[in-house]
N, C-alpha and C positions, 0 to 999 in steps of 0.2 A: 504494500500500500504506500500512496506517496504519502512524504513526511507533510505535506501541505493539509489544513482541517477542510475536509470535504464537504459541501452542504447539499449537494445532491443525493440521489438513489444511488447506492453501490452495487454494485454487484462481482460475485468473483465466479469465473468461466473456469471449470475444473478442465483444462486444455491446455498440454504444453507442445507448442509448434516444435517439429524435428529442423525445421533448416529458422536458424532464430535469423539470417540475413534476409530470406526471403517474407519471416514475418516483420521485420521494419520497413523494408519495401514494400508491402502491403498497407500497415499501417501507415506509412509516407501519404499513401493514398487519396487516405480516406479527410472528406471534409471535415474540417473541424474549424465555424469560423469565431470568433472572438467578437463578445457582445458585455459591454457593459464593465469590460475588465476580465471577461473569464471566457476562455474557452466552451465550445458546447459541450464537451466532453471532455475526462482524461481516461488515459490507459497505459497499463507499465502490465510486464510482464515480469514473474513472480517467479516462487518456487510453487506454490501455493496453484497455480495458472493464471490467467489473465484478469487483473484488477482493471474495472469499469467504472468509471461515475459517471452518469447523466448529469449534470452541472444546473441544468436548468429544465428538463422536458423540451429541448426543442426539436425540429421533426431532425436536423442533423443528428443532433444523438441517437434518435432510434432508426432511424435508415444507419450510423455504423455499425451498433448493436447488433441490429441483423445480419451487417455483410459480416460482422466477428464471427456470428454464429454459423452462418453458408459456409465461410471459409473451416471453421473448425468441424464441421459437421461432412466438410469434402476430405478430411484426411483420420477422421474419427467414426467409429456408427456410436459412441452415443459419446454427449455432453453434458456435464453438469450443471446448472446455473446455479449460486446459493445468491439471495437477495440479502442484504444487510440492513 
């Protein structure tokens, strides 16, 4: 989890990418625009798997959300989600 105090929805994606170069170049991707001082989203990759916050509900967050889940669910048959 980032050291930064999060005020959105967390969530952690029990999913650990095999080529971690090709999951930052994925994640490079994905929109994430900054509104008001904050990102729509963040996302770090754990031991744990992949720490998510939704930052604020905006539809960027949940269109990443999803492509995190398509993506881990193209190199997994199943994914965790745990909501915080």
């Amino acid at each position: 989890m980032s050291s930064a105090t999060q005020m959105g929805i967390e969530y952690n994606i029990r999913y650990q990418p095999r080529d971690r170069a090709a999951w930052e170049s994925f994640v490079a991707r994905l929109s994430n625009p900054v509104s008001h001082g904050w990102p729509a989203f963040s996302i770090e990759l754990s031991d744990d798997g992949i720490y998510f916050c939704d930052n604020g509900r905006s539809d960027e967050a949940a269109v990443a959300l999803r492509r995190i889940l398509d993506e881990a669910l193209s190199h997994a048959e199943e994914v965790v989600i745990e909501v915080r």
